[in-house]
N, C-alpha and C positions, 0 to 999 in steps of 0.2 A: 504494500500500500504506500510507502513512499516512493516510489516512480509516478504518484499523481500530480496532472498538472494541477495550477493554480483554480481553473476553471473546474477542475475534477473534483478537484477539494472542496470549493463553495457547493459544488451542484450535492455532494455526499452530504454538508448541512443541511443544506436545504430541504431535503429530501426525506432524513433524518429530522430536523423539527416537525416536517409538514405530518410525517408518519412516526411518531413516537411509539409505537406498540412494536415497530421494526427494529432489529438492526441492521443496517445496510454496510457491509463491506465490498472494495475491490481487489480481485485477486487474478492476477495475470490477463487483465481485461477484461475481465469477466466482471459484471456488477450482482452479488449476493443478496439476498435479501432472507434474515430468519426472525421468524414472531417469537416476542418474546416470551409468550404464554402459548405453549403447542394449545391448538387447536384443537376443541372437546370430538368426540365424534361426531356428532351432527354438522357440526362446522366443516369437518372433512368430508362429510356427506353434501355438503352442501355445496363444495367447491374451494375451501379455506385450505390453503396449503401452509407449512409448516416454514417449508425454506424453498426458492427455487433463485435462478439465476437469468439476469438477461445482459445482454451486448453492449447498455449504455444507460445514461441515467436516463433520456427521454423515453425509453423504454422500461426500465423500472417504473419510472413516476407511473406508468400508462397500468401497468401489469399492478402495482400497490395501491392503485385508485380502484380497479376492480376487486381487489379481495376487502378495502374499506366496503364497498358498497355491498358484498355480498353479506359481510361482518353486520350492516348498516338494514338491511331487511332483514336478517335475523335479529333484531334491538341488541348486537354487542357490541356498535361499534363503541 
C-alpha cells in the first residue's frame, strides 16, 4: 500500500469515510474491500458479501454503494 499515488490515497479516505462499516485496502492494484461485521446469513442470502475486490476506487465506490443499498432494504444499513 505504499506504492499509492497521492490521488490513490485521498480516493482510499474518501471512500473509507463515505463507507465506514468497510475497510478498504490496496494491494498490488487491486482495490479490497472487507465488512467489518461479517454478514449474518440473511445478509449473504441477500446479496451482502463479506470481502471482494475491484480494479479501482471508481469501481469500488460503484460495487460498496450496492451492498449499502442492499444492507439499506434490509433496515441495517
Amino acid at each position: 500500500m505504499d506504492d499509492l499515488t497521492a490521488r490513490d490515497r485521498a480516493h482510499l479516505g474518501a471512500i473509507e469515510a463515505t463507507f465506514p462499516g468497510w475497510r478498504v485496502v490496496v494491494d498490488r492494484g487491486w482495490w479490497w474491500a472487507t465488512k467489518h461485521v461479517p454478514p449474518t446469513p440473511e445478509q449473504r442470502a441477500a446479496g451482502v458479501l463479506h470481502q471482494f475486490a475491484r480494479q479501482g476506487p471508481y469501481e469500488m465506490v460503484a460495487a460498496l454503494t450496492v451492498q449499502l443499498g442492499i444492507l439499506a432494504r434490509m433496515g441495517a444499513a
